[in-house]
MIDRENDO-830501 format. One record per residue (C-alpha): residue in one letter; chain; residue number from 1; y, x, z. Coordinates in nm, 3 decimals. Each point is the difference from the previous one (the first is absolute). Example, Ala and Ser with C-alpha at 12.3 -4.5 7.8 and 13.67 -1.06 7.14 Angstrom:
> res | chain | n | north | east | up
> A | A | 1 | -0.450 | 1.230 | 0.780
> S | A | 2 | 0.344 | 0.137 | -0.066
***
This chain:
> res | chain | n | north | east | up
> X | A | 1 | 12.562 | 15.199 | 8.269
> X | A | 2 | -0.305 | -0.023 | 0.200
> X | A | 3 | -0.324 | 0.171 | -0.192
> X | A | 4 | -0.301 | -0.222 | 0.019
> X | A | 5 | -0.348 | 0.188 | -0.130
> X | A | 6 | -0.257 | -0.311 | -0.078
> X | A | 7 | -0.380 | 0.066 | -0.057
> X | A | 8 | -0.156 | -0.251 | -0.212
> X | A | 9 | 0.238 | -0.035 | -0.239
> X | A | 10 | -0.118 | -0.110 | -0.310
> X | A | 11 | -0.208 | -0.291 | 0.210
> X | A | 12 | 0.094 | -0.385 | 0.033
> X | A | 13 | 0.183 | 0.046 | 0.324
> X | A | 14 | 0.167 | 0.355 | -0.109
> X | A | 15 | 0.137 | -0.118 | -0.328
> X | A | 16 | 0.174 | -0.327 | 0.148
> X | A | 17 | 0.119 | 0.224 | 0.334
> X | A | 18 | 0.142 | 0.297 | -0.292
> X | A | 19 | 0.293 | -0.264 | -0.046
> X | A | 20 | 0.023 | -0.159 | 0.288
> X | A | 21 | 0.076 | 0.327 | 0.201
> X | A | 22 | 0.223 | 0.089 | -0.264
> X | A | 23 | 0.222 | -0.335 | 0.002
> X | A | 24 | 0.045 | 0.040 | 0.374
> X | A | 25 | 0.134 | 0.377 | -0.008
> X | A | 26 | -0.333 | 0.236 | -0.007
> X | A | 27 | -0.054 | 0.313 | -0.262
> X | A | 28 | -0.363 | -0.080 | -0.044
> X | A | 29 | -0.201 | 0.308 | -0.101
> X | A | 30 | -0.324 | -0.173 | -0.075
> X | A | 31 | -0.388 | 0.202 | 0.001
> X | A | 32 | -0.278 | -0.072 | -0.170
> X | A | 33 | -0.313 | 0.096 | -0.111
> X | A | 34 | 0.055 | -0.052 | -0.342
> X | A | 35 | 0.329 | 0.055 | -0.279
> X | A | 36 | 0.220 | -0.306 | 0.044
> X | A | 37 | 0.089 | -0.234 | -0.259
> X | A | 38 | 0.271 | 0.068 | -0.189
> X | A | 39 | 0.146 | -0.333 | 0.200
> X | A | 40 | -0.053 | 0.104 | 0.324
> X | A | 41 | 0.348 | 0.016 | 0.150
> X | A | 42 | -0.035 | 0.222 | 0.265
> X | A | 43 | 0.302 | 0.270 | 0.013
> X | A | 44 | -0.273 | 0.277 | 0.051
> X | A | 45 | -0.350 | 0.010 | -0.094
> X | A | 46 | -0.262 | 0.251 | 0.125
> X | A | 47 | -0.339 | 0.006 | -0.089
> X | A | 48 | -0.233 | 0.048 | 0.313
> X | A | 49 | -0.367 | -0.059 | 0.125
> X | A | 50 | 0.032 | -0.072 | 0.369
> X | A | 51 | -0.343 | 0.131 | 0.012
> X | A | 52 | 0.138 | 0.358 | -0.099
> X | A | 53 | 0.123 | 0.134 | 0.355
> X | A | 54 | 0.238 | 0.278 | -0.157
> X | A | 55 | 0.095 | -0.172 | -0.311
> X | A | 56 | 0.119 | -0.332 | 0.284
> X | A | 57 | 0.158 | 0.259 | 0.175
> X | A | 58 | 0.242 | 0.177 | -0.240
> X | A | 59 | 0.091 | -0.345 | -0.162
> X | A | 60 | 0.132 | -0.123 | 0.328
> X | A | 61 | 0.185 | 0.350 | 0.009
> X | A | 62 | 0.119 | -0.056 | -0.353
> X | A | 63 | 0.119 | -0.372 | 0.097
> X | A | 64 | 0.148 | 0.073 | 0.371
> X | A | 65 | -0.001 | -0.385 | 0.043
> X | A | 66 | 0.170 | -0.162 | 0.343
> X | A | 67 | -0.229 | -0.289 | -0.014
> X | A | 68 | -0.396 | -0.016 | -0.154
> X | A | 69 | -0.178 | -0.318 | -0.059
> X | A | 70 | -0.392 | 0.083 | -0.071
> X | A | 71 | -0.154 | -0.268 | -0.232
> X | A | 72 | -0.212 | 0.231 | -0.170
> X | A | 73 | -0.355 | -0.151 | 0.067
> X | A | 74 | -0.334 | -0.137 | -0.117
> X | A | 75 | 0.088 | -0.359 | 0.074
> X | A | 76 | -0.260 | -0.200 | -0.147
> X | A | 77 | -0.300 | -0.122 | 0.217
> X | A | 78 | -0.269 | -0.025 | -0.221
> X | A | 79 | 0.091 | 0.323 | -0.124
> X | A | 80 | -0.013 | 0.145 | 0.293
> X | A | 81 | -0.382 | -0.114 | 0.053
> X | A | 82 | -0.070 | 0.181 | -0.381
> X | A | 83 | 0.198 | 0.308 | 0.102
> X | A | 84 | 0.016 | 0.075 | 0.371
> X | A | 85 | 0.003 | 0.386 | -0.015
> X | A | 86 | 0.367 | 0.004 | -0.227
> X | A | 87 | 0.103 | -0.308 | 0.208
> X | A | 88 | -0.019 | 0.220 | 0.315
> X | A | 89 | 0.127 | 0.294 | -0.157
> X | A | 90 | 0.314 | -0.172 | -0.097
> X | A | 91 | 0.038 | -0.203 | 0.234
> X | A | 92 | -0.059 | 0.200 | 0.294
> X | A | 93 | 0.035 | 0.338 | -0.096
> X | A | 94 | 0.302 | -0.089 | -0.226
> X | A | 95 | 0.197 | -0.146 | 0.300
> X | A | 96 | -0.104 | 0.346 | 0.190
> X | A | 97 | 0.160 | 0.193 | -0.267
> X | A | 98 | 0.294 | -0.210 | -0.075
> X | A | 99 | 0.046 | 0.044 | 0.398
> X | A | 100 | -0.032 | 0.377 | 0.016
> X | A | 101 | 0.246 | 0.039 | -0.302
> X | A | 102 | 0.250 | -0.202 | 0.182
> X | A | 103 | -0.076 | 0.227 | 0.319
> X | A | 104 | 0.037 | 0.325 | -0.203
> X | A | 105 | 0.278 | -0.104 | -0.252
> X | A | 106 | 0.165 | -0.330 | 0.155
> X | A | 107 | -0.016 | -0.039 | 0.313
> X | A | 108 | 0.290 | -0.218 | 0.036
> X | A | 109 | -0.125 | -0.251 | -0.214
> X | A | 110 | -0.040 | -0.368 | 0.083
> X | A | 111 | -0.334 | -0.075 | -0.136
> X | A | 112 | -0.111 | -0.380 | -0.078
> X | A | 113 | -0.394 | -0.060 | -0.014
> X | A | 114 | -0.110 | -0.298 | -0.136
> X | A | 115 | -0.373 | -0.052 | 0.094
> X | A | 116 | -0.164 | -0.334 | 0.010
> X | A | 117 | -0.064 | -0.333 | 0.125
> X | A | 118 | -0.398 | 0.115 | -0.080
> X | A | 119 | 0.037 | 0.173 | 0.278
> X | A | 120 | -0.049 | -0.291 | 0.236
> X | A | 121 | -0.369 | -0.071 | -0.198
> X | A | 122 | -0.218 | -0.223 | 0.280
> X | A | 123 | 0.298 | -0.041 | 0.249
> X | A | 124 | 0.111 | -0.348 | -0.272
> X | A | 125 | -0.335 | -0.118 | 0.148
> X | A | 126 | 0.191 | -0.189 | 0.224
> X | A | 127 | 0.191 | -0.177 | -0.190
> X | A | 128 | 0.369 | 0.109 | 0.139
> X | A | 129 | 0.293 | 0.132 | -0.112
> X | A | 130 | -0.031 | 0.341 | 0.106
> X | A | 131 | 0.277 | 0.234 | 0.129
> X | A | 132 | -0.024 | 0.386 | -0.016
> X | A | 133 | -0.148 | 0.010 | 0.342
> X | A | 134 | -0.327 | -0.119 | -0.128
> X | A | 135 | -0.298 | 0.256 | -0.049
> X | A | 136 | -0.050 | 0.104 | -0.337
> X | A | 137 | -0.357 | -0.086 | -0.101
> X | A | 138 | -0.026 | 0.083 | -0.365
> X | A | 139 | -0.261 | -0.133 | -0.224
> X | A | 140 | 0.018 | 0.251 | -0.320
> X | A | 141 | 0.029 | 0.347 | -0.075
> X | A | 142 | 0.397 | -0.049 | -0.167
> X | A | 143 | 0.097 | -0.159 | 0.395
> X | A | 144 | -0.200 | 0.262 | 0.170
> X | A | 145 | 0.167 | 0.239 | -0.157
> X | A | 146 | 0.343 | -0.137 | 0.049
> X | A | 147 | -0.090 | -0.058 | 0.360
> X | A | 148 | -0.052 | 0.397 | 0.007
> X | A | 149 | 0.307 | 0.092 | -0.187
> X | A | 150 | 0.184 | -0.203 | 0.265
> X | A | 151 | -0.186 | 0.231 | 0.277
> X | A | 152 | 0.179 | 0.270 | -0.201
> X | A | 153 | 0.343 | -0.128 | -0.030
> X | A | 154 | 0.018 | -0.085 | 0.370
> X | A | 155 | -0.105 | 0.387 | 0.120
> X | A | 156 | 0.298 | 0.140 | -0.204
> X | A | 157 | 0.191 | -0.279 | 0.138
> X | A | 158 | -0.083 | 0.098 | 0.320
> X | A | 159 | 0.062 | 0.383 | -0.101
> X | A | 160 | 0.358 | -0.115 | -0.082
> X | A | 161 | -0.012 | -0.110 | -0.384
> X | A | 162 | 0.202 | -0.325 | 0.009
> X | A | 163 | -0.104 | -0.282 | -0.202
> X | A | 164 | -0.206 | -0.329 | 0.043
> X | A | 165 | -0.339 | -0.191 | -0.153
> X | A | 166 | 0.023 | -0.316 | -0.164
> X | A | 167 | -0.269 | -0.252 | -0.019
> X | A | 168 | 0.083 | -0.244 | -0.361
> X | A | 169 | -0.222 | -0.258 | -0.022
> X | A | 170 | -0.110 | -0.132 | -0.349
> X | A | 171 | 0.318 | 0.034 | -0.275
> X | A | 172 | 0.008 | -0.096 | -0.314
> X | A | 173 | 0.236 | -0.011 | -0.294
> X | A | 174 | 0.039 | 0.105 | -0.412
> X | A | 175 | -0.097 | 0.334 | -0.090
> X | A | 176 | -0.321 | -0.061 | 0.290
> X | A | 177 | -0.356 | 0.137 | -0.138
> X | A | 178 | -0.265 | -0.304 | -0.109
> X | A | 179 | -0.173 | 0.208 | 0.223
> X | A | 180 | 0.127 | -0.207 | 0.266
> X | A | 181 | -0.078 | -0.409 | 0.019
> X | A | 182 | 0.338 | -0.168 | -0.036
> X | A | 183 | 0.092 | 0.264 | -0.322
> X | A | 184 | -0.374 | -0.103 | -0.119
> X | A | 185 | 0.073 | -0.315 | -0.025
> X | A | 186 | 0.348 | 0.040 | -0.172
> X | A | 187 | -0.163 | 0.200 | -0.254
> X | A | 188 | -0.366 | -0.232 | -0.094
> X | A | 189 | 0.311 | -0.283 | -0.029
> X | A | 190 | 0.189 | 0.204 | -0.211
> X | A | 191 | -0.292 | 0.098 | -0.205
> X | A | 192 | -0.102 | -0.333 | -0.035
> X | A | 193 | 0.329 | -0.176 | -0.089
> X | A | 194 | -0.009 | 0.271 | -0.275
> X | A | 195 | -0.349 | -0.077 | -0.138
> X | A | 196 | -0.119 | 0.362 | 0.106
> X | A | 197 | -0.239 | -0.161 | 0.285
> X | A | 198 | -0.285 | -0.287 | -0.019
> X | A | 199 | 0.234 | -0.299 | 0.219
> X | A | 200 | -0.252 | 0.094 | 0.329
> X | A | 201 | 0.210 | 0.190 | 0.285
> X | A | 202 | -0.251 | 0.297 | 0.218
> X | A | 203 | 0.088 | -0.043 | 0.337
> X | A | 204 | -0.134 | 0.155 | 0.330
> X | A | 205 | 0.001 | -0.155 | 0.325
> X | A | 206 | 0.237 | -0.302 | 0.031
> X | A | 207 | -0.038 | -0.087 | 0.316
> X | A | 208 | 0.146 | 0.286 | 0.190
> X | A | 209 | 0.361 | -0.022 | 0.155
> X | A | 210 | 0.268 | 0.240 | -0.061
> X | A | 211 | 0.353 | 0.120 | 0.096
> X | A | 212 | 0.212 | 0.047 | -0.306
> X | A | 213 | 0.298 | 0.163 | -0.067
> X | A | 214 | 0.209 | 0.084 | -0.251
> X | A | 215 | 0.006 | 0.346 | -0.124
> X | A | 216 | 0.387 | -0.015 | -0.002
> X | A | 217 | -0.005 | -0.115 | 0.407
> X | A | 218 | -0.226 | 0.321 | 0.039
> X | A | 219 | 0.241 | 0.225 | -0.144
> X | A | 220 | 0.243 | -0.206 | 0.205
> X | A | 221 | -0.194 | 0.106 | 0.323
> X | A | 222 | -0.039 | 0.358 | -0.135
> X | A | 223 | 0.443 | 0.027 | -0.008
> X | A | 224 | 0.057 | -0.129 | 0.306
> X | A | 225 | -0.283 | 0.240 | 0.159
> X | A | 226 | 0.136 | 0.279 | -0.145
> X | A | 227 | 0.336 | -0.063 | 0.204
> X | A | 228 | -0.157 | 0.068 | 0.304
> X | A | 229 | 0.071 | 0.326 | -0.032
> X | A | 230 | 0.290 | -0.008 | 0.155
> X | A | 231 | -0.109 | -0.240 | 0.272
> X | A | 232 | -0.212 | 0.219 | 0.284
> X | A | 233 | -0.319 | -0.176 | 0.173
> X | A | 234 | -0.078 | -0.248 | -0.251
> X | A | 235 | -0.374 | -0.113 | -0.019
> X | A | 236 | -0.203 | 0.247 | -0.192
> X | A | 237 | -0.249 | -0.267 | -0.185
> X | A | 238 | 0.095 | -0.365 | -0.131
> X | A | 239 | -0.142 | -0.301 | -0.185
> X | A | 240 | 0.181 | -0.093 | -0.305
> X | A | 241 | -0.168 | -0.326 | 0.001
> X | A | 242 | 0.141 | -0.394 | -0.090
> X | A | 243 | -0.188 | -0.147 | 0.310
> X | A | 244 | -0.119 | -0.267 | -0.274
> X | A | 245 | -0.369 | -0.040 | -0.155
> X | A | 246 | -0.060 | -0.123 | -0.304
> X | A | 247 | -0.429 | -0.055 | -0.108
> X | A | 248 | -0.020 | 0.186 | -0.373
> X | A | 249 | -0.078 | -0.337 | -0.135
> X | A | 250 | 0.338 | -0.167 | 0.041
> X | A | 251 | 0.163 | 0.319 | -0.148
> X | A | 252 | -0.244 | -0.013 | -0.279
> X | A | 253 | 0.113 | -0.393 | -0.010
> X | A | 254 | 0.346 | 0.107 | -0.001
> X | A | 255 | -0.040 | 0.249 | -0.344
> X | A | 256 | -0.198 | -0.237 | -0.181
> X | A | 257 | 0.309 | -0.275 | 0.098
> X | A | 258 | 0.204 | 0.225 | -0.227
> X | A | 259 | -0.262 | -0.008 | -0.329
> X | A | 260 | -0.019 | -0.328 | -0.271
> X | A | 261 | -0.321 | 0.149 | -0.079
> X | A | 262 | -0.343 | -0.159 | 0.115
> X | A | 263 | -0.155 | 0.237 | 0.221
> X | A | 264 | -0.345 | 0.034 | 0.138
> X | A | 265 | -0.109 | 0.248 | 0.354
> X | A | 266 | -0.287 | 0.144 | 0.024
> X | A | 267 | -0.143 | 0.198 | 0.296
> X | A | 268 | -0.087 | 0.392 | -0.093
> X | A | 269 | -0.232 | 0.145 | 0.230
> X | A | 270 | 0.148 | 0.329 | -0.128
> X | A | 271 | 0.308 | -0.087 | 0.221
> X | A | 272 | -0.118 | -0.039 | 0.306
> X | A | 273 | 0.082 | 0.214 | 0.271
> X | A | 274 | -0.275 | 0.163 | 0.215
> X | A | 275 | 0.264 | -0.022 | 0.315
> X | A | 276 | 0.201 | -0.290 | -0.068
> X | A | 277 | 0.145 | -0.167 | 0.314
> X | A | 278 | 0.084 | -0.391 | -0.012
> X | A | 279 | 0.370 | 0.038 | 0.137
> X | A | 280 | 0.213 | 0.277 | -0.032
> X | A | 281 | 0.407 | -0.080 | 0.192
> X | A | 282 | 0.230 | 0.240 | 0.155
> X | A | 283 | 0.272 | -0.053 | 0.250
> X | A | 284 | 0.296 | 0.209 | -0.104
> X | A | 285 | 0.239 | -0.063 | 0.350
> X | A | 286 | -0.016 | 0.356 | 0.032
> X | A | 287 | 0.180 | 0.076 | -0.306
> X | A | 288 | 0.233 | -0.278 | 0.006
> X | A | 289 | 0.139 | 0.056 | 0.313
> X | A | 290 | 0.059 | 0.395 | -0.064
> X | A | 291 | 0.160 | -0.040 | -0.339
> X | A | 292 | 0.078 | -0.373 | -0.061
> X | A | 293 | -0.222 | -0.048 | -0.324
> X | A | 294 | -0.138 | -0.307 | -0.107
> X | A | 295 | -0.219 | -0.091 | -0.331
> X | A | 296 | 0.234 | -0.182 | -0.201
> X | A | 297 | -0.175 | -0.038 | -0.337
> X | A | 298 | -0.242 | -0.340 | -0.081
> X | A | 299 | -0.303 | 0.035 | -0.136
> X | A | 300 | 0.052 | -0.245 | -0.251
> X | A | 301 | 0.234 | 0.237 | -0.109
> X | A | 302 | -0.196 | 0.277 | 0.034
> X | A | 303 | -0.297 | -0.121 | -0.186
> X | A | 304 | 0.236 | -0.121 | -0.321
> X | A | 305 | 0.104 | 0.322 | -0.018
> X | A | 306 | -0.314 | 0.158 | -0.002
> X | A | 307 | -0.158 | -0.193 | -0.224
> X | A | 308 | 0.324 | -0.004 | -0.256
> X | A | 309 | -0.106 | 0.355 | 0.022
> X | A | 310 | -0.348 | -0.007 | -0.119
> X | A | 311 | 0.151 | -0.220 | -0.261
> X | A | 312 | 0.231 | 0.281 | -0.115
> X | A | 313 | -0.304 | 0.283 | 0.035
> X | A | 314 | -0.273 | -0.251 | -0.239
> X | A | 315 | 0.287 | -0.073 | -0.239
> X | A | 316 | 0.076 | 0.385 | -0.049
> X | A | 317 | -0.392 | 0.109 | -0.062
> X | A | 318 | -0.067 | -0.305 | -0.199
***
């Protein structure tokens, strides 16, 4: 059984990928900053701060792991802006440990980055879908920073680590941070329905387009990437993208299609973005053609769910 060591664990994305990798075959020995839930569900669990070169270094020679998949990450924008120092520090100089661990103690290891549609920044200026060819123009400290772990990943690529960068654009789905606007929304509905919120719905900008994906097609992407292990001169950097945009007001439209209650939205200067970009669509041929993935998942679907989840969190702190 193949042994798959996955930073990030206790995140969104590592939580749902925990079973996912499990169902398809994978001993996942999952690392993390912080003790793991007693729910977890990872067959291993080490406790880790990719900032800590040594400690990074004798976990991956306590896991021995064939495959790695690096979520571990500062992933939220505006945070990024508030905390820039620890956003490059794990971000950048996390990946360079993570990478000279795998040197030292795995070499053999097929490692799976998942950076960032962010990374594009000003390049959706124009409007396109854009393929992996494009320049990478970011806008904020969280896409600079991926843009330099990339920079990273493809010099031990080069040195002979194999592996490959994807690019996921915006995914969503239950167990997703309000932090983040669709899992906002769920929530201030959920709270509302409940009674817990005035009927008046915070919003940021509404007007900005979007490619979204399901958090389950992402993990999707991430199994069939990890395959091409076996398959020699595959592309070393993808788009895991739906080629579809979608403005933030029609999914907002969507949520509240779901909720009997009377609703009011109101614009919160508080959630506007200093670097937000009006359209924001990827063009995943690239990734399609090397491993025949496809987004399969609505977003009708995806947005009941998440919101049936909010539903579930308000009911249990009520």
């Amino acid at each position: 059984m193949p042994r798959l060591l996955l930073t990030g664990a206790n995140g969104f994305v590592g939580k749902i990928l925990t079973r996912r990798l499990q169902d398809v075959g994978y001993q996942v020995i999952a690392l993390s900053s912080s003790e793991p839930r007693a729910d977890h569900g990872a067959d291993e669990h080490l406790v880790c701060d990719i900032r800590d070169a040594d400690a990074l270094e004798q976990a991956m020679a306590q896991a021995k792991p064939s495959h790695v998949v690096h979520l571990a990450a500062v992933s939220h924008v505006p945070t990024s802006f508030k905390e820039p120092l620890r956003t490059w520090q794990t971000n950048v100089m996390g990946s360079m440990n993570l990478l000279e661990a795998i040197r030292l103690q795995a070499p053999d290891a097929f490692v799976l980055f998942p950076s960032s549609s962010e990374v594009y920044g000003a390049a959706f200026k124009s409007g396109l879908a854009l393929d992996e060819l494009t320049p990478c123009e970011p806008l904020n400290p969280y896409a600079a920073s991926k843009v330099a772990a990339e920079s990273a990943f493809r010099e031990y690529f080069r040195q002979g680590i194999k592996g490959v960068i994807a690019r996921p654009f915006n995914h969503i789905g239950a167990q997703q941070s309000p932090d983040f606007v669709s899992a906002s929304f769920a929530r201030q509905i959920a709270l509302i329905e409940a009674g817990q919120q005035a009927p008046v719905l915070k919003v940021g900008n509404l007007e900005a387009t979007r490619d979204f994906l399901d958090v389950q097609d992402v993990c999707n992407a991430y199994i069939e990437l990890l395959k091409l292990a076996d398959k020699p001169g595959h592309p070393n950097c993808v788009n895991i993208a739906s080629g579809r945009s979608l403005q933030i007001r029609q999914v907002l439209d969507l949520m509240l299609s779901l909720s009997s209650a009377t609703i009011t939205v109101e614009l919160d200067p508080e959630r506007l973005r200093p670097s937000d970009i009006p359209v924001a669509l990827g063009n995943s041929t690239r990734l399609m053609q090397c491993t025949g993935w496809t987004p399969s998942i609505p977003l009708e679907q995806t947005l009941k769910e998440l919101l049936d989840y909010w539903r579930e969190q308000v009911k249990h702190t009520d």
